[in-house]
N, CA, C and O atoms as a Tinker XYZ file with bonds, in Angstrom:
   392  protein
     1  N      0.846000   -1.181000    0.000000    73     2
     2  CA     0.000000    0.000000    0.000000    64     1     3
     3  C      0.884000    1.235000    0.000000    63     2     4     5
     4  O      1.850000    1.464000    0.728000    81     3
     5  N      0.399000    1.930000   -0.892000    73     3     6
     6  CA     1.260000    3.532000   -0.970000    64     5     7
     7  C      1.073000    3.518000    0.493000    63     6     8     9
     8  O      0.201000    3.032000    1.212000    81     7
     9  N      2.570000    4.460000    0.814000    73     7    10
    10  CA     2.578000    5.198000    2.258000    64     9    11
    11  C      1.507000    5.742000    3.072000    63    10    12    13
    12  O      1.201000    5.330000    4.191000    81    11
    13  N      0.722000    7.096000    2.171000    73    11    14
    14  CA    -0.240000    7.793000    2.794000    64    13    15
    15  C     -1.046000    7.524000    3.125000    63    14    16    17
    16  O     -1.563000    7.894000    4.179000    81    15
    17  N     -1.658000    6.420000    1.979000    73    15    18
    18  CA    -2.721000    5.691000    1.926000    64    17    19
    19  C     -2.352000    5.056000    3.530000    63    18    20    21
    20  O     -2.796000    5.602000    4.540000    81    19
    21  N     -1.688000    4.125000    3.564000    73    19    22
    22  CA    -1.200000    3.432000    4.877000    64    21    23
    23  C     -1.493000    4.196000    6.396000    63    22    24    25
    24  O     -1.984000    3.730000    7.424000    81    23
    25  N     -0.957000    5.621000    6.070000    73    23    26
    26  CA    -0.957000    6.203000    7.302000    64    25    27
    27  C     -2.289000    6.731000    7.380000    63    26    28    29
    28  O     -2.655000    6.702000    8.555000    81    27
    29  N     -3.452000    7.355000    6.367000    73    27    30
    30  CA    -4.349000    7.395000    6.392000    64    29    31
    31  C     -5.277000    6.085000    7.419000    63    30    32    33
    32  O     -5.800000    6.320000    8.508000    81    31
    33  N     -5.276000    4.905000    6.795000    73    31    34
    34  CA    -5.550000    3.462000    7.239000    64    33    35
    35  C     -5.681000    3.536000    8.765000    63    34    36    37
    36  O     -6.645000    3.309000    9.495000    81    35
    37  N     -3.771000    4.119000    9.167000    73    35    38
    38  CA    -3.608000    3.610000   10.486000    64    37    39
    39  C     -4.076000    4.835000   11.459000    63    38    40    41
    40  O     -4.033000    4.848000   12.689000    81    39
    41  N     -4.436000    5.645000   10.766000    73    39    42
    42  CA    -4.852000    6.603000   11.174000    64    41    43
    43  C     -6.178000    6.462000   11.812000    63    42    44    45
    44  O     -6.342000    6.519000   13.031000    81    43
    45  N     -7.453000    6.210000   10.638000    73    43    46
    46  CA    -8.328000    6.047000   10.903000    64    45    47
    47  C     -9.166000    4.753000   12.043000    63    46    48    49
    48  O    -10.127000    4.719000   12.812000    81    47
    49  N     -8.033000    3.770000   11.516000    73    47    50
    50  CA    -8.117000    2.419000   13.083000    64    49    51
    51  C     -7.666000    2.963000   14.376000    63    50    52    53
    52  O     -8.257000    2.601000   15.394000    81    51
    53  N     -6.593000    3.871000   14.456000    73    51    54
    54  CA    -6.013000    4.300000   15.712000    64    53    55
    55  C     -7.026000    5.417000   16.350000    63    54    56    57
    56  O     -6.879000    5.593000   17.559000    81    55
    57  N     -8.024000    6.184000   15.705000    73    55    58
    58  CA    -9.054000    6.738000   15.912000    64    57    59
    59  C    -10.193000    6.582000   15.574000    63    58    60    61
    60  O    -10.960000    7.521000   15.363000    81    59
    61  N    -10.550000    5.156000   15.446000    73    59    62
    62  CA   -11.840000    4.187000   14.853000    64    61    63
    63  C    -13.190000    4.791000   15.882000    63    62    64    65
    64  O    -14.154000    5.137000   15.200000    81    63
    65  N    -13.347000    4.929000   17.140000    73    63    66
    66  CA   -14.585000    5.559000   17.737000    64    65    67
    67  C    -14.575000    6.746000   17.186000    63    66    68    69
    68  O    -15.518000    6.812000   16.396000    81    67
    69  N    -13.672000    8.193000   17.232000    73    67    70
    70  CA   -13.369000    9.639000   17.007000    64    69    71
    71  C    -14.332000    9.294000   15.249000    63    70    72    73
    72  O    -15.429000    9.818000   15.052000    81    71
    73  N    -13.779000    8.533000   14.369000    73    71    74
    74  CA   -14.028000    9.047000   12.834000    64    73    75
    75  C    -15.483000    8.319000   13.056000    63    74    76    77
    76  O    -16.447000    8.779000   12.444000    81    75
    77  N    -15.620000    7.412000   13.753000    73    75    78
    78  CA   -16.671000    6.433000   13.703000    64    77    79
    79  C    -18.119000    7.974000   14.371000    63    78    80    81
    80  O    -19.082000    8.487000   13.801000    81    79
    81  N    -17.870000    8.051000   14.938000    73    79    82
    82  CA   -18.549000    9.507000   15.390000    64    81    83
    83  C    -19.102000   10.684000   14.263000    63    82    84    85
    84  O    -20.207000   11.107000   13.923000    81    83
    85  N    -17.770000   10.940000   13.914000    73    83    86
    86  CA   -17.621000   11.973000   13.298000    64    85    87
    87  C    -18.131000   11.616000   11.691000    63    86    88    89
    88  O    -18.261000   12.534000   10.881000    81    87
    89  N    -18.362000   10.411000   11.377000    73    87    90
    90  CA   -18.406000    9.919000    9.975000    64    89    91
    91  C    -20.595000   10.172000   10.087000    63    90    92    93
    92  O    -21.467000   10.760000    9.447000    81    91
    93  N    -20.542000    9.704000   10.733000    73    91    94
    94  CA   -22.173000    9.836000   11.345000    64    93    95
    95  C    -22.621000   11.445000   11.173000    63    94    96    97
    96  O    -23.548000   11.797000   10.444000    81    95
    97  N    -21.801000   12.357000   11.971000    73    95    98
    98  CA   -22.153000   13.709000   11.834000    64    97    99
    99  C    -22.246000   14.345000   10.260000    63    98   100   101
   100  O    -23.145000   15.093000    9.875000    81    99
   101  N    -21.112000   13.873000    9.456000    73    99   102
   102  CA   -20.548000   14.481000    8.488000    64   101   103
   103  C    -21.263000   13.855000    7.483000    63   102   104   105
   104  O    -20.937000   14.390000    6.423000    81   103
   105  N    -22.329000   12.713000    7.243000    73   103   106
   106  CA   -23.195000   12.375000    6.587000    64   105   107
   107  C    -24.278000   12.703000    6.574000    63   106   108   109
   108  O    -25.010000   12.371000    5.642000    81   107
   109  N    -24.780000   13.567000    7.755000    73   107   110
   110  CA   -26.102000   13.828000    8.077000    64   109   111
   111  C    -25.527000   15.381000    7.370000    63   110   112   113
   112  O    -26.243000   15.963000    6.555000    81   111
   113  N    -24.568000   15.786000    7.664000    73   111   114
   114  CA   -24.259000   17.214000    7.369000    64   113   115
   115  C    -24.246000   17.389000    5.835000    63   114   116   117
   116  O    -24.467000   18.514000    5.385000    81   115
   117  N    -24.013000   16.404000    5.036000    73   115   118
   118  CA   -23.898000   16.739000    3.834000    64   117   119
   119  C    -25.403000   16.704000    2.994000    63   118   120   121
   120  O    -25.735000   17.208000    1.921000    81   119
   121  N    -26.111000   15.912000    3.940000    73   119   122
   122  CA   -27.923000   15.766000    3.708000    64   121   123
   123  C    -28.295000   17.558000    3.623000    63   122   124   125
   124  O    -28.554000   18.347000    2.714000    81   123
   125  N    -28.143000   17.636000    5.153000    73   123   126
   126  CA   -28.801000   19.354000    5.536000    64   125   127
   127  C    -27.303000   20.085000    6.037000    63   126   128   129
   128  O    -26.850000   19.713000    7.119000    81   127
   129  N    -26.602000   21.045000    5.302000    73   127   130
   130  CA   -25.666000   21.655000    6.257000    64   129   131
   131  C    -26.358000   22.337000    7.010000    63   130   132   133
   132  O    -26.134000   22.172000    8.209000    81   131
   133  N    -27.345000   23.256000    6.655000    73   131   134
   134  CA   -27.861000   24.165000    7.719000    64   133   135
   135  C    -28.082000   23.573000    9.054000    63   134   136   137
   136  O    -27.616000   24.170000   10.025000    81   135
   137  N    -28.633000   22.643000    9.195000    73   135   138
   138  CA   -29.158000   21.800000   10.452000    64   137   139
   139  C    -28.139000   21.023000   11.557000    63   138   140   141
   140  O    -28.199000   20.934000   12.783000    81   139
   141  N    -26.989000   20.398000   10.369000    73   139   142
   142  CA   -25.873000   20.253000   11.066000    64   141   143
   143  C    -24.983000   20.493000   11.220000    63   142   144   145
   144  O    -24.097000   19.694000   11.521000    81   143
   145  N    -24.780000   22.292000   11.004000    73   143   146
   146  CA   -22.902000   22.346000   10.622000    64   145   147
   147  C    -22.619000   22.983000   12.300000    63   146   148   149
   148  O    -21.474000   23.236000   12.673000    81   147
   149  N    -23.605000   23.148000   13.035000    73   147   150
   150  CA   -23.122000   23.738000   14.455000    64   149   151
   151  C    -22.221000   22.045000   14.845000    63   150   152   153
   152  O    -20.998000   21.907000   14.863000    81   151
   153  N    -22.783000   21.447000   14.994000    73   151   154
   154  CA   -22.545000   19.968000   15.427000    64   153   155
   155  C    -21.631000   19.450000   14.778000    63   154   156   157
   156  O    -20.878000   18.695000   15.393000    81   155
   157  N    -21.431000   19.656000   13.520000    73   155   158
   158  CA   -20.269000   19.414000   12.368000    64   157   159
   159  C    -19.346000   19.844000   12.490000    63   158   160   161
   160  O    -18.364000   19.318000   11.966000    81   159
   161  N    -19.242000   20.921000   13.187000    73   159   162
   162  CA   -18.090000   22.113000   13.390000    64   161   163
   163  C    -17.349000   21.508000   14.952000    63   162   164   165
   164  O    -16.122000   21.402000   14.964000    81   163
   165  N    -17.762000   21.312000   15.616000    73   163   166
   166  CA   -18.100000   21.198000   17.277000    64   165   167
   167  C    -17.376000   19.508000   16.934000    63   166   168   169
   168  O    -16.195000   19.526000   17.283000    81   167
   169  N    -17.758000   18.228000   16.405000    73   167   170
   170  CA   -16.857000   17.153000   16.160000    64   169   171
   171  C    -15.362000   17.652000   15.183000    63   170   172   173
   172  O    -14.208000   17.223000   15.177000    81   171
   173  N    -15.873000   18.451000   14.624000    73   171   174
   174  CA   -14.512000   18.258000   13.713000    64   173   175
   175  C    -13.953000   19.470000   14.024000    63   174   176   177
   176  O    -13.477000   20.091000   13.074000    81   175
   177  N    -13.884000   20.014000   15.222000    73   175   178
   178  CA   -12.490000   20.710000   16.130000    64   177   179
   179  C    -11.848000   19.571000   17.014000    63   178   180   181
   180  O    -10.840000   19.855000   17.661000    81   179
   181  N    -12.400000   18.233000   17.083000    73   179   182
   182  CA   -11.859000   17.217000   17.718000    64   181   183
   183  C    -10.691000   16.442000   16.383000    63   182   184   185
   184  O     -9.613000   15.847000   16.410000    81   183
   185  N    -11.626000   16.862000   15.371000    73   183   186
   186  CA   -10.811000   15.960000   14.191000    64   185   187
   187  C     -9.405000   16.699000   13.523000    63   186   188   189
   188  O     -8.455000   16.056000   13.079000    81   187
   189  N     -9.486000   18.021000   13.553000    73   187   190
   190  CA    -8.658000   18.971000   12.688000    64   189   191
   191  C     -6.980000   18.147000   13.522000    63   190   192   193
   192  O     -6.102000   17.514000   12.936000    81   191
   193  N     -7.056000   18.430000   14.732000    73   191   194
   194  CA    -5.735000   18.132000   15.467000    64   193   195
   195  C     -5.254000   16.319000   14.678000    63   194   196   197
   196  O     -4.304000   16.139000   13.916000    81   195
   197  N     -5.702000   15.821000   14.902000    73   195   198
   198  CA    -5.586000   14.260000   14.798000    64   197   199
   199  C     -5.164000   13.839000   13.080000    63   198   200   201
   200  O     -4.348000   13.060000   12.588000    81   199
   201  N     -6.215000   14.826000   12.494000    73   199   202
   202  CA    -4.883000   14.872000   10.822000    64   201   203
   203  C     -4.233000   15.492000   11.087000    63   202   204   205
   204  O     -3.372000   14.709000   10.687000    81   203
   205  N     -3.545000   16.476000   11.522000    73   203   206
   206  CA    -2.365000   17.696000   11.304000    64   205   207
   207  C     -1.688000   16.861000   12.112000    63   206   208   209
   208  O     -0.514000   17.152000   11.885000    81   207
   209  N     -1.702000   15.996000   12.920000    73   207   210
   210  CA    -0.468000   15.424000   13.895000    64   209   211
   211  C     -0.226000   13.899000   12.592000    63   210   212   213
   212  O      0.840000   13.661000   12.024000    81   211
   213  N     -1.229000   13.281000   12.455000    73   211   214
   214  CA    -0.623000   12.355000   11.238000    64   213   215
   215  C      0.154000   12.969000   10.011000    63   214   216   217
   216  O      1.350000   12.710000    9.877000    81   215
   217  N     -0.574000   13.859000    9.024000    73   215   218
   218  CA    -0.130000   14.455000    8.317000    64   217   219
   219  C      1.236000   14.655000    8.488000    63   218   220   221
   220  O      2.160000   14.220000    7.800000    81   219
   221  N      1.281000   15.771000   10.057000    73   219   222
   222  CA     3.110000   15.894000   10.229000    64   221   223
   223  C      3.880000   14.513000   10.505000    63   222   224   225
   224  O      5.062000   14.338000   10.208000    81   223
   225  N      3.243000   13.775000   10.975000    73   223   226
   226  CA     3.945000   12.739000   11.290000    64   225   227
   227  C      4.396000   11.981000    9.871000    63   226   228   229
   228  O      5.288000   11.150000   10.042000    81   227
   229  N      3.873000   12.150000    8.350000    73   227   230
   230  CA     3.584000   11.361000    7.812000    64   229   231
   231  C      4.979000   12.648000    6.848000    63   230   232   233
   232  O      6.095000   12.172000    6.637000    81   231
   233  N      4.716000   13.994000    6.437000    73   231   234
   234  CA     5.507000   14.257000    5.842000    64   233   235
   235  C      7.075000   14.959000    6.720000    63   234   236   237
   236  O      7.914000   15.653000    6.146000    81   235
   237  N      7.124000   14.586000    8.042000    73   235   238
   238  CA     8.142000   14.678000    8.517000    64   237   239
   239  C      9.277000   13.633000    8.142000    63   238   240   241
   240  O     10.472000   13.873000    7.971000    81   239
   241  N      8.567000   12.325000    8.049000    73   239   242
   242  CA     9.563000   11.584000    7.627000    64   241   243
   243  C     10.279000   11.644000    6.229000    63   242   244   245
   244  O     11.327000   11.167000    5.795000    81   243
   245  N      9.268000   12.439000    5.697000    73   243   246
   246  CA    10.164000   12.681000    4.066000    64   245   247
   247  C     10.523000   13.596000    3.651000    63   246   248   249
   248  O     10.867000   13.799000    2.487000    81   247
   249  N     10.507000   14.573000    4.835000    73   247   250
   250  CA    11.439000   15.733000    4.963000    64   249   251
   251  C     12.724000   15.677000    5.050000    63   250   252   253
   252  O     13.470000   16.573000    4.656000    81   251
   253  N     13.137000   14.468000    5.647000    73   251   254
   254  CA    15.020000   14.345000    5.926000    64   253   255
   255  C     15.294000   13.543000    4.589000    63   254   256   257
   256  O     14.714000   12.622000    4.015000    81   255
   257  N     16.301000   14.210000    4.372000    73   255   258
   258  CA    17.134000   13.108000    3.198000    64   257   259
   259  C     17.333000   14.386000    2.247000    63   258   260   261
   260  O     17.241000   15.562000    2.600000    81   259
   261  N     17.676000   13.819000    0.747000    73   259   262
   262  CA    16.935000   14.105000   -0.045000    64   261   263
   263  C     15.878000   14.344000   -0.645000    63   262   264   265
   264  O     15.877000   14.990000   -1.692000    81   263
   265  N     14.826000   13.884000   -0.113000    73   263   266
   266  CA    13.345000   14.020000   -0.935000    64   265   267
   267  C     12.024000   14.704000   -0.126000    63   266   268   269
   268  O     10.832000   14.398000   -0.166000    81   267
   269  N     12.852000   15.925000    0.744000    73   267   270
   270  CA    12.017000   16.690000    1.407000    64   269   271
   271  C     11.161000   17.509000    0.345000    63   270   272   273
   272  O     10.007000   17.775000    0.681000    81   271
   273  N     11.569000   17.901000   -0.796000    73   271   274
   274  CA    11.361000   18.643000   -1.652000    64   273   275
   275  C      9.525000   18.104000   -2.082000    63   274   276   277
   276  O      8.571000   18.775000   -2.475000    81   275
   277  N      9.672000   16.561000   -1.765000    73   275   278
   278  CA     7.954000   16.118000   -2.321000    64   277   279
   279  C      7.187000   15.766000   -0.790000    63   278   280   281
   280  O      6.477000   14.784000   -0.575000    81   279
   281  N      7.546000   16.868000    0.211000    73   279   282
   282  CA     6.477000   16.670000    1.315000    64   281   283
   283  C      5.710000   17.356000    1.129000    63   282   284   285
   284  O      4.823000   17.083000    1.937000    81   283
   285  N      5.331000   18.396000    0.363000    73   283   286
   286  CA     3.946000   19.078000    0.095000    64   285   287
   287  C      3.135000   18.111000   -0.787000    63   286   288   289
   288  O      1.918000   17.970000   -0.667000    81   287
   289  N      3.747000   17.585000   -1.506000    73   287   290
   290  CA     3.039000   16.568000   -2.714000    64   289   291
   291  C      2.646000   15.524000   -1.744000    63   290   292   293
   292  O      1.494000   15.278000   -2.103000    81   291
   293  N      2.879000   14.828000   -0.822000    73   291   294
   294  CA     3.038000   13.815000    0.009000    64   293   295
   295  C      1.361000   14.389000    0.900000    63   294   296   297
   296  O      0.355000   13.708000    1.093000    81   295
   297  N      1.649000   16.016000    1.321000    73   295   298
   298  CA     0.414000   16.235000    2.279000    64   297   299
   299  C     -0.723000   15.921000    1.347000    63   298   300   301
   300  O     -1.713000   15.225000    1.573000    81   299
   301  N     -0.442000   16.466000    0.432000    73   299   302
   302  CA    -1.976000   16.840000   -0.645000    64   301   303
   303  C     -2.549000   15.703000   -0.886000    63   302   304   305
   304  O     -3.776000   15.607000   -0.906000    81   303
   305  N     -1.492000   14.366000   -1.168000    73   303   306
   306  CA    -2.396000   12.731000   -1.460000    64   305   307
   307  C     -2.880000   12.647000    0.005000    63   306   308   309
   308  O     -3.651000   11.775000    0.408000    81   307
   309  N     -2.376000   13.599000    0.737000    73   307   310
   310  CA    -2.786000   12.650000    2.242000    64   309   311
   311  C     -3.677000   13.003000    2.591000    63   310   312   313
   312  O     -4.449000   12.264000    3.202000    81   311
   313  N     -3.995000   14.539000    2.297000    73   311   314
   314  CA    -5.811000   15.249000    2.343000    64   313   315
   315  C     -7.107000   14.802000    1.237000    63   314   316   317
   316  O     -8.334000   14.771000    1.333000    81   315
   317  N     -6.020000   14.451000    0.053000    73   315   318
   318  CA    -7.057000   14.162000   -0.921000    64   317   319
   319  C     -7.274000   12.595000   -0.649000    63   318   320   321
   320  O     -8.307000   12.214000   -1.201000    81   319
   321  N     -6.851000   11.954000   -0.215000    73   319   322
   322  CA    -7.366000   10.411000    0.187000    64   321   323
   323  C     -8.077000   10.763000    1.530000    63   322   324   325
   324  O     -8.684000    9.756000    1.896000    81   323
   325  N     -8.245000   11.794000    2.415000    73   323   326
   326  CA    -9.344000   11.658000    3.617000    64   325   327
   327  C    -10.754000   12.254000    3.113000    63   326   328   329
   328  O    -11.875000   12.071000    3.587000    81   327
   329  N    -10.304000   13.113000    1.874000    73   327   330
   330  CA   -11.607000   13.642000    1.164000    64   329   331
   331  C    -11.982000   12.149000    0.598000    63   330   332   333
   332  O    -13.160000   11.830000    0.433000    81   331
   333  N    -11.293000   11.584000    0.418000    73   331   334
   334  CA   -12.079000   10.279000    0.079000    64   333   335
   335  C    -13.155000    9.744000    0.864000    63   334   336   337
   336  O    -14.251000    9.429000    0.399000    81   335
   337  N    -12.760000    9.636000    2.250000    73   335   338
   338  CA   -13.767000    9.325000    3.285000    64   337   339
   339  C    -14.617000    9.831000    3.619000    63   338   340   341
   340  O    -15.772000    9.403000    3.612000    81   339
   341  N    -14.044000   11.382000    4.174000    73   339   342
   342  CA   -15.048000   12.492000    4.480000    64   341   343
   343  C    -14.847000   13.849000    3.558000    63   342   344   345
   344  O    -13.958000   14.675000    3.768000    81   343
   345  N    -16.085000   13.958000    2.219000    73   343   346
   346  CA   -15.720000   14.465000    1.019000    64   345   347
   347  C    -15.899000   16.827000    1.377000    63   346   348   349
   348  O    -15.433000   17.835000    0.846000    81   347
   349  N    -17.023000   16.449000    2.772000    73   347   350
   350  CA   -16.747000   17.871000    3.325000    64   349   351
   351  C    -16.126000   18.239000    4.597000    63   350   352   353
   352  O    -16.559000   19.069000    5.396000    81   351
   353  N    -15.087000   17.548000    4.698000    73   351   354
   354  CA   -13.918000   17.927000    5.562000    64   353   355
   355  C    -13.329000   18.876000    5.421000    63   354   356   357
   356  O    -12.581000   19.016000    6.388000    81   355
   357  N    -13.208000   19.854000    4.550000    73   355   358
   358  CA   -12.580000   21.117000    4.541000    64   357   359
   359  C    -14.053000   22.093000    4.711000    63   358   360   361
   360  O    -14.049000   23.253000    4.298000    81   359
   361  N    -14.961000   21.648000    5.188000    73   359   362
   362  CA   -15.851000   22.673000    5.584000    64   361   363
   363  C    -16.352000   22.818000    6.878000    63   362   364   365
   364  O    -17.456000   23.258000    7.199000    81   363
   365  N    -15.280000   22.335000    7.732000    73   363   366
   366  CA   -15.203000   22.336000    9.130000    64   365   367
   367  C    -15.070000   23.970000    9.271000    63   366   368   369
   368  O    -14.638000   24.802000    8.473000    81   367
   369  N    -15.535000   24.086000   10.416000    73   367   370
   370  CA   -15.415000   25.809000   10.559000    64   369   371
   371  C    -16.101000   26.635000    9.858000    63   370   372   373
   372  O    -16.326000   27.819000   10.111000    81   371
   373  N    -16.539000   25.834000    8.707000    73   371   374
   374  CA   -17.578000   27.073000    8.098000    64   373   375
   375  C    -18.895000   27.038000    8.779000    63   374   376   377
   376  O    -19.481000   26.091000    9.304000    81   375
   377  N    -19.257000   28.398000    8.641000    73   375   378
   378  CA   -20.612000   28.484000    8.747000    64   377   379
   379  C    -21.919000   28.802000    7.205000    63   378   380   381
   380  O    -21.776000   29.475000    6.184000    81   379
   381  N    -23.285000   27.829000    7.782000    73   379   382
   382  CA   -23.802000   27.881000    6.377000    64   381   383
   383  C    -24.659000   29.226000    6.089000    63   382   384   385
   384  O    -25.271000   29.935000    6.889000    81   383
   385  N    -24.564000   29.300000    5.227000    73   383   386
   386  CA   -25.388000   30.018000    4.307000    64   385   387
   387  C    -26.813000   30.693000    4.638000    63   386   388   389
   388  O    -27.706000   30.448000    3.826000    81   387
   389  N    -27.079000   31.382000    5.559000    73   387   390
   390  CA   -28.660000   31.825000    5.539000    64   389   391
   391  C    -29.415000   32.032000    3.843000    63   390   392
   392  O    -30.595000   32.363000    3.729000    81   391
């Protein structure tokens, strides 16, 4: 398995109740945002920390060497494979639309 993919994986087992939660919220949220983005927002200030500590954990290691140069390329598969899971994860913090 590609790396990210991997750390994504171990990511999501090592926080299997947290996403298991949060996967529930973020499905109902994509039904109605209006109805659920207070609640959407409120789980996924629990979630924001828990990628940014994998993430770093994930392009720290390919920061040393030579091939620090593809740790931005490295974050972006690593956000765009959690948009896989949860496809409005970057709309944490927003508020909707009156």
């Amino acid at each position: 398995m590609v790396k990210y993919k991997q750390q994504v994986a171990d990511m999501l087992a090592a926080h299997a109740a947290l996403f298991k939660e949060f996967k529930k919220i973020h499905d109902e949220y994509v039904k109605d945002p209006r109805k659920w983005q207070e609640a959407f927002n409120e789980k996924g200030r629990e979630i924001i920390p828990v990628l940014a500590r994998w993430e770093n954990s994930l392009c720290a290691k390919s920061e040393s060497g030579r091939y620090g140069k593809f740790s931005s390329n490295l974050a972006d598969k690593f956000r765009e494979e959690i948009r896989g899971h949860f496809p409005k994860i970057d709309f944490i913090g927003m508020r909707a639309r009156d």
